[in-house]
Structure formats: structure tokens, C-alpha cells
C-alpha positions in Angstrom: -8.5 -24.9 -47.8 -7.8 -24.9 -44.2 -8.9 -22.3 -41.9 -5.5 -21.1 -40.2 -2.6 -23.1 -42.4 -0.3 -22.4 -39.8 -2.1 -24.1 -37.2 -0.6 -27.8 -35.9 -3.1 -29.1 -33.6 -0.8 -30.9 -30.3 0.1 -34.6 -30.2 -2.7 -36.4 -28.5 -1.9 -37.4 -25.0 -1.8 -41.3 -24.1 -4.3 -42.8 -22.2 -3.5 -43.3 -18.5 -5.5 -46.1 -17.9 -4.8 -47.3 -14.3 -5.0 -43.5 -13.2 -8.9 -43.3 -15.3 -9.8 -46.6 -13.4 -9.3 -45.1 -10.3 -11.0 -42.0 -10.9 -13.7 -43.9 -12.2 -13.9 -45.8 -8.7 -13.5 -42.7 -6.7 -16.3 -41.3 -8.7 -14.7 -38.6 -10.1 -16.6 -37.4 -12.9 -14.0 -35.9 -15.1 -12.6 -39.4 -15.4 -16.0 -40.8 -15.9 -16.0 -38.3 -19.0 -12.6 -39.4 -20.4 -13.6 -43.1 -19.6 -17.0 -43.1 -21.7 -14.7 -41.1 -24.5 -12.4 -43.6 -24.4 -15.1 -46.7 -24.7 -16.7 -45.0 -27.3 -13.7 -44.2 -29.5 -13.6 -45.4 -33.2 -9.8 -45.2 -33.4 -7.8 -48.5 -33.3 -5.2 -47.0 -31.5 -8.0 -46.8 -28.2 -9.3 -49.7 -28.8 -6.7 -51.4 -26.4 -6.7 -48.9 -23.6 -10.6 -49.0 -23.8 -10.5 -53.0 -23.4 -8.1 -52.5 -20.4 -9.8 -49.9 -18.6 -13.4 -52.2 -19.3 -11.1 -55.2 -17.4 -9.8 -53.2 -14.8 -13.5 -52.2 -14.1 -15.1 -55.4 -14.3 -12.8 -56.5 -11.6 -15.2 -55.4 -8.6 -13.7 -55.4 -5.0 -15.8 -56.9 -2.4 -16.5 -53.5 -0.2 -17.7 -51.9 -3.1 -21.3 -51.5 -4.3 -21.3 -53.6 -7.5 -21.4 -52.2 -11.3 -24.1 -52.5 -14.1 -23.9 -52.0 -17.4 -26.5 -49.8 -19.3 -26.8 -50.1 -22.8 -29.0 -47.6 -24.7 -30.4 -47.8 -28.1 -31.1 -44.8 -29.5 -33.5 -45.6 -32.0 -36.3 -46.3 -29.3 -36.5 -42.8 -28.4 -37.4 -43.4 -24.8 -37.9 -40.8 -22.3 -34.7 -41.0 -19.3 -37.2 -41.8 -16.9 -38.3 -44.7 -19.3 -35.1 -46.0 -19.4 -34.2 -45.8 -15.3 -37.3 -48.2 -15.1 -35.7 -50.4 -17.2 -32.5 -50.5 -16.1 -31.1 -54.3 -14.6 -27.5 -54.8 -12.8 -25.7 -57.1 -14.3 -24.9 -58.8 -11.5 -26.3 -58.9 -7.6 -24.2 -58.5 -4.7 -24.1 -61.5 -3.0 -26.1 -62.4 0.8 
């Protein structure tokens, strides 16, 4: 039984994907929030904006400082400091 039968939830808004990317660059954190929700979506209906936005990202311009990837694994249960330590770019800047 639902809580409020009368309630219709709104149709979910479509991704913006070139407008997210260049939040992301900008550093806007809002967009870094809707970016990481979008990557880690299970629904096949993200799966394509998520696989876009990852492109558009990898796609580094030269006056920028360059990305790195950070993959955690949560059953190691290390410490955040831990993890900084460990953290590698994935690729250098080049001379």
C-alpha cells in the first residue's frame, strides 16, 4: 500500500550532457554531483549519457591540468588519508 495514492512523482529530466561536462571543467561542484550520479547509475537508460559525458571528459585540453581516475574498493576499508597516498594519475602532463 502506497503512502499517498494520489501522489505521481514528475517525469525525470534528461541528462544535459555537454552542459554537465562543462560544469565538471569549470569545477562546479553541483555538476560534479550530477556527473558521479550519472556514472554510477544502474539504469540502461544513463548508461549512454554516462559513456558520453566519460568521453567528453577524457578528451583533456592542453591548458588544462590533466585528470586521474580514482577507483575505490570498498571492501579494503581504508582510512581517506590511506587512500590519497595511494592515489596515481593516469596519465602525466607532458615536458
Amino acid at each position: 500500500m502506497a503512502i499517498n495514492p494520489n501522489f505521481h512523482a514528475p517525469e525525470r529530466q534528461h541528462w544535459d550532457v555537454p552542459a554537465l561536462a562543462e560544469g565538471i571543467r569549470r569545477g562546479d561542484r553541483s555538476a560534479l554531483a550530477r556527473g558521479i550520479t550519472l556514472v554510477e547509475s544502474d539504469l540502461s537508460a544513463d548508461q549512454g549519457p554516462a559513456a558520453e559525458l566519460l568521453t567528453r571528459l577524457q578528451s583533456e585540453p592542453s591548458d588544462q591540468t590533466p585528470s586521474f581516475r580514482l577507483g575505490l574498493d570498498l571492501r579494503t576499508k581504508l582510512l581517506p588519508s590511506d587512500l590519497a597516498s595511494r592515489a596515481t594519475p593516469v596519465r602525466e602532463k607532458a615536458p
